[in-house]
GUTOR-337184 format. One record per atom (N, C-alpha, C, O): x, y, z; residue number from 1; atom name. Coordinates in pm, 1 decimal. Layout:
GUTOR-337184
x/y/z/nr/atom
X/Y/Z/NUM/CA
...
//
This chain:
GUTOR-337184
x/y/z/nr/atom
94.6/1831.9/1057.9/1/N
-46.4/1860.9/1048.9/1/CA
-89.5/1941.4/1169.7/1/C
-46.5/1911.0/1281.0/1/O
-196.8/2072.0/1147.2/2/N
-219.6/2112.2/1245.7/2/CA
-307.7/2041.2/1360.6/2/C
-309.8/2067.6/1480.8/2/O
-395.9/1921.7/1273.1/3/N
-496.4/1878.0/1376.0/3/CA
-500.7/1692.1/1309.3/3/C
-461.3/1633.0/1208.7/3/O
-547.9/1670.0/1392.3/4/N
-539.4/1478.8/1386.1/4/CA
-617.6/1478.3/1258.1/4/C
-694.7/1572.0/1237.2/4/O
-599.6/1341.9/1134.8/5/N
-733.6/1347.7/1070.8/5/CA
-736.4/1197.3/1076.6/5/C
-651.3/1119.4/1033.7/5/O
-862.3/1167.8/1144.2/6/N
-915.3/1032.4/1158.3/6/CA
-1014.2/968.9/1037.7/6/C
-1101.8/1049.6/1006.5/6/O
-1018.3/874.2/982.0/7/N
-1059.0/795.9/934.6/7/CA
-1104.7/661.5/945.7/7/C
-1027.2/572.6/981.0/7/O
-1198.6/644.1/924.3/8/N
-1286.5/482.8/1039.1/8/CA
-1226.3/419.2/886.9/8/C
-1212.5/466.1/773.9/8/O
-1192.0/248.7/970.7/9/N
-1147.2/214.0/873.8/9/CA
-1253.2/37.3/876.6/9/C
-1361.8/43.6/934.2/9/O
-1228.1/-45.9/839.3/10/N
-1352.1/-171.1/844.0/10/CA
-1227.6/-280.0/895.2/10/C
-1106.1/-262.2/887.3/10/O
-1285.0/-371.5/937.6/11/N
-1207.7/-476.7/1040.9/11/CA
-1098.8/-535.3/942.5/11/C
-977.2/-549.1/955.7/11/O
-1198.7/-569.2/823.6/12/N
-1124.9/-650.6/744.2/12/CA
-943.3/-529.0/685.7/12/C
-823.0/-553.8/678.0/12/O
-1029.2/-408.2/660.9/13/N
-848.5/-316.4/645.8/13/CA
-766.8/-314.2/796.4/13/C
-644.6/-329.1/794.5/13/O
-853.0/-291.0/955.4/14/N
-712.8/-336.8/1045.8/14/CA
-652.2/-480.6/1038.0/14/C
-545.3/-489.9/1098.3/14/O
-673.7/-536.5/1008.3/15/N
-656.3/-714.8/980.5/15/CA
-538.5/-718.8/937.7/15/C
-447.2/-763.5/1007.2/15/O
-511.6/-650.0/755.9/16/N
-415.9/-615.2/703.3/16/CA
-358.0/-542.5/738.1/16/C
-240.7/-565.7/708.7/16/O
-378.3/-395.7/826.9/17/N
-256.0/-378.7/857.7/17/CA
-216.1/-440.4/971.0/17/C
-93.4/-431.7/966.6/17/O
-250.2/-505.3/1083.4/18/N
-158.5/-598.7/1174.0/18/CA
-88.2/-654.8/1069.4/18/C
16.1/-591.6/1052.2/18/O
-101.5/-751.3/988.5/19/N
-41.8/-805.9/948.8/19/CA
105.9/-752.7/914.8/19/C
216.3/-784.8/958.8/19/O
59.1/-646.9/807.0/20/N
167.1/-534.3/748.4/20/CA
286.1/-535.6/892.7/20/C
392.0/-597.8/884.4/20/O
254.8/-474.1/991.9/21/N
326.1/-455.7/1124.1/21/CA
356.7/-513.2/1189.8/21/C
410.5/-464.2/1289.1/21/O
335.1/-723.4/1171.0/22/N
471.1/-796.2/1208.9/22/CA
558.1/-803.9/1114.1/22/C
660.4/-867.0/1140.6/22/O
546.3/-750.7/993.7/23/N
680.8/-696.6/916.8/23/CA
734.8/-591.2/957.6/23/C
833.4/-604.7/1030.1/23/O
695.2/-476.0/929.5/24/N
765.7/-384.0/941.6/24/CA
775.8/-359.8/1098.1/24/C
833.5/-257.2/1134.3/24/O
735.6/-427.5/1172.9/25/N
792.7/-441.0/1344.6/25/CA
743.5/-314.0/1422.8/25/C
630.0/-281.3/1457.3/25/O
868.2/-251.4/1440.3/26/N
887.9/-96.3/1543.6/26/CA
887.6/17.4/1463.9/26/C
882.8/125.9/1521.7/26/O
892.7/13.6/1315.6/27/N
896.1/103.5/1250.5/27/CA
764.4/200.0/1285.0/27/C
651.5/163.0/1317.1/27/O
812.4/328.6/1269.1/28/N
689.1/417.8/1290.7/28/CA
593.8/428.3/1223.1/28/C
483.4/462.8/1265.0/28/O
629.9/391.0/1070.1/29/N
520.2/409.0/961.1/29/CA
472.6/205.2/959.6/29/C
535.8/123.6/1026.6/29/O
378.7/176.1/887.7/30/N
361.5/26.1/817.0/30/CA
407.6/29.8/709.4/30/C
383.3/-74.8/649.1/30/O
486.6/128.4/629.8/31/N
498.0/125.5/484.7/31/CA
682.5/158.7/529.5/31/C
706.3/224.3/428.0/31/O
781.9/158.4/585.5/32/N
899.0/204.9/586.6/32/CA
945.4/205.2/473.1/32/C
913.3/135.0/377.2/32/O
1074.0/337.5/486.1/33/N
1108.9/333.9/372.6/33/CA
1219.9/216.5/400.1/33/C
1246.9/157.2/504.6/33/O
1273.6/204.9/269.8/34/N
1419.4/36.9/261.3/34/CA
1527.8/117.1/323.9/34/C
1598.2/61.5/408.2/34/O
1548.0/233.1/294.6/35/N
1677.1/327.5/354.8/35/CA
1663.7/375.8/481.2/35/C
1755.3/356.0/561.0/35/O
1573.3/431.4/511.8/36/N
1568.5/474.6/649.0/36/CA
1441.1/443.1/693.4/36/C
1336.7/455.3/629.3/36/O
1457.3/394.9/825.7/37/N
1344.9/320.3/908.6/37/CA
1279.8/416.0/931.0/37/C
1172.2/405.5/872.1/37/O
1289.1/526.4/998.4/38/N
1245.8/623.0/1084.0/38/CA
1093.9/705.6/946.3/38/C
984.2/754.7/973.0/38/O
1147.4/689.3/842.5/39/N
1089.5/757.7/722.6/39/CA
989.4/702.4/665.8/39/C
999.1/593.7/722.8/39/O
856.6/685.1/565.0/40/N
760.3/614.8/533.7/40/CA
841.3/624.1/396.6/40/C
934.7/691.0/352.5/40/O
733.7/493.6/339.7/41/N
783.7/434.7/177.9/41/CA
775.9/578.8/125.6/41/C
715.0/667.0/186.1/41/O
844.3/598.5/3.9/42/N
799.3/694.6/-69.7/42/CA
672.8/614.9/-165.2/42/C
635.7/498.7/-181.6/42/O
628.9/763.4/-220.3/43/N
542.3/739.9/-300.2/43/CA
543.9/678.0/-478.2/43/C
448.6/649.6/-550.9/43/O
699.3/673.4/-506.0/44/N
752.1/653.3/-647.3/44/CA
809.3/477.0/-587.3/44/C
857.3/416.0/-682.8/44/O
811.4/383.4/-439.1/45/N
863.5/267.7/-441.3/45/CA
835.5/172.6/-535.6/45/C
906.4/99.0/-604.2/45/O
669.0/195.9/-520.8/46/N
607.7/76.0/-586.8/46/CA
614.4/117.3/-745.8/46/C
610.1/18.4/-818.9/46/O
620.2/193.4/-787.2/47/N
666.9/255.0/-982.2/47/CA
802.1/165.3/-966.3/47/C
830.0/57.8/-1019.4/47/O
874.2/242.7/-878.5/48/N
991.9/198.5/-931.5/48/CA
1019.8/5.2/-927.0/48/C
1082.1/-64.5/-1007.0/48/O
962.5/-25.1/-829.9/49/N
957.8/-219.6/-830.7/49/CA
933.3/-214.8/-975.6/49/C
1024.0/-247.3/-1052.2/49/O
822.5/-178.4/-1018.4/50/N
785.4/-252.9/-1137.4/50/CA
851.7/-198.7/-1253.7/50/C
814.9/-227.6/-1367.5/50/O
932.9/-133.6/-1233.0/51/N
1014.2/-126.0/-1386.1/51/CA
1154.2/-175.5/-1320.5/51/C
1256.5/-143.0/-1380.7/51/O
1161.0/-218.3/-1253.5/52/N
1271.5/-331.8/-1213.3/52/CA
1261.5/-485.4/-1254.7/52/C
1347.7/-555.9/-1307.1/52/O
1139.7/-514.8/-1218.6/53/N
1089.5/-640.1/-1270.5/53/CA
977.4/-648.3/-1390.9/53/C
877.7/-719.3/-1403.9/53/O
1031.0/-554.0/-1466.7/54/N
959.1/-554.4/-1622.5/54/CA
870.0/-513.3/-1671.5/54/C
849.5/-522.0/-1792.6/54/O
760.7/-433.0/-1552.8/55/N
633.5/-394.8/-1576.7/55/CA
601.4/-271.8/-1633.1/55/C
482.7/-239.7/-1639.1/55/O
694.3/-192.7/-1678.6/56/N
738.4/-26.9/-1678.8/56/CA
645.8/-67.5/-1848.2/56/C
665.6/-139.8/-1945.9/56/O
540.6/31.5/-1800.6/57/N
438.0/86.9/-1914.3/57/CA
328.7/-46.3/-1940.7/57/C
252.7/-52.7/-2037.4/57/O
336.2/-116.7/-1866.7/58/N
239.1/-236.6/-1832.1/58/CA
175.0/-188.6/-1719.9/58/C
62.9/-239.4/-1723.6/58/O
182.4/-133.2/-1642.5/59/N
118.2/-131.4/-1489.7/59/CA
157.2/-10.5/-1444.4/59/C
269.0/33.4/-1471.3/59/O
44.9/74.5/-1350.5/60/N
151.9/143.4/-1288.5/60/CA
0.9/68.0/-1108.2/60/C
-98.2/2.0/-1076.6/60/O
115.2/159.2/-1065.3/61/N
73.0/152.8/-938.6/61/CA
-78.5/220.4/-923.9/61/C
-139.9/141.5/-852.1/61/O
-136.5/293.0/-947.3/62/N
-260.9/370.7/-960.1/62/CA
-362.5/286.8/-994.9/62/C
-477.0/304.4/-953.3/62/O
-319.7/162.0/-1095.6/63/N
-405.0/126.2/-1129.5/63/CA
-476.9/5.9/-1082.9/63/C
-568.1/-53.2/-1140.9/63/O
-408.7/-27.7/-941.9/64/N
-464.6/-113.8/-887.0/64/CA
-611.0/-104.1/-819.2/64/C
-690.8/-194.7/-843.2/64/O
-630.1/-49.7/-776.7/65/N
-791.5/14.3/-721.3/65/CA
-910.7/-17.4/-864.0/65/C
-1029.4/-50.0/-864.3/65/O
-827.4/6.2/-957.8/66/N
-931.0/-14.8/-1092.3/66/CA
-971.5/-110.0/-1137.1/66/C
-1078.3/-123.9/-1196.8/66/O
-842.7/-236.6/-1100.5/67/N
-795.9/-366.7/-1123.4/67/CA
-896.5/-421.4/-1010.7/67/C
-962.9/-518.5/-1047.1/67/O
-915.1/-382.8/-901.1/68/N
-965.6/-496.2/-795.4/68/CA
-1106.4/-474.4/-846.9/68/C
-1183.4/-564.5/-880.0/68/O
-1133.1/-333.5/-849.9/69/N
-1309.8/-306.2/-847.1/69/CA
-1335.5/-377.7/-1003.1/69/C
-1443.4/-436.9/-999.3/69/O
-1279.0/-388.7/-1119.7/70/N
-1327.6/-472.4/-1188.7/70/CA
-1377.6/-622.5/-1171.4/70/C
-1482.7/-677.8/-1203.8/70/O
-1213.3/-686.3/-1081.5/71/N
-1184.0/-820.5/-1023.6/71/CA
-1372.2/-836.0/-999.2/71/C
-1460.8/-894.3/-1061.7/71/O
-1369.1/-759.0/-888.2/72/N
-1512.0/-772.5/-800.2/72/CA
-1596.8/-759.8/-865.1/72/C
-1676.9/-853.3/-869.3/72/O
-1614.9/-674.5/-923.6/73/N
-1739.1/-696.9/-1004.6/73/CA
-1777.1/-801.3/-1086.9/73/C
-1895.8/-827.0/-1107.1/73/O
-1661.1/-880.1/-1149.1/74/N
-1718.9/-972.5/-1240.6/74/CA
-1706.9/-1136.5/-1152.4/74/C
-1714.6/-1246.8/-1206.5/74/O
-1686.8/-1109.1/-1009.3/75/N
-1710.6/-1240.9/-909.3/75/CA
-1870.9/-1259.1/-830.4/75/C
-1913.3/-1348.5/-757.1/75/O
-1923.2/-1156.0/-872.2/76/N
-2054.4/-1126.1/-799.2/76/CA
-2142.3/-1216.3/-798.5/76/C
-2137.2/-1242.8/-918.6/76/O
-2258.7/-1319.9/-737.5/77/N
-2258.2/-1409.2/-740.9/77/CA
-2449.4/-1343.9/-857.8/77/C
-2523.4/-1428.8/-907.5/77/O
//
């Protein structure tokens, strides 16, 4: 990148990622890839989990953001 791009993020998202980063430790990214440390997850990891464990054309990864904001909406008091 030619220039930094910052993004403010809310307490409750640094929270999670500390967390994320006593897993993944020293790694440079919070998302490492399984093969090489030095590298971030790819973007096809989480597709590919789930058609490992059965979910292939049940779920994809995208659709989680859609999944929570529904979640939330129908917990509203």
């Amino acid at each position: 990148m030619k220039r930094e791009h910052l993004v403010p993020l809310s307490r409750q998202s640094i929270e999670v990622i500390e967390a994320a980063r006593q897993i993944s430790g020293d790694a440079p990214y919070v998302f490492p890839n399984a093969r090489w440390f030095s590298k971030p997850m790819t973007e096809n990891a989480i597709g590919y989990l789930y058609d490992r464990v059965g979910f292939h054309g049940k779920h994809v990864p995208h659709g989680w953001p859609s999944l929570a904001c529904c979640f939330m909406r129908t917990r509203r008091g």
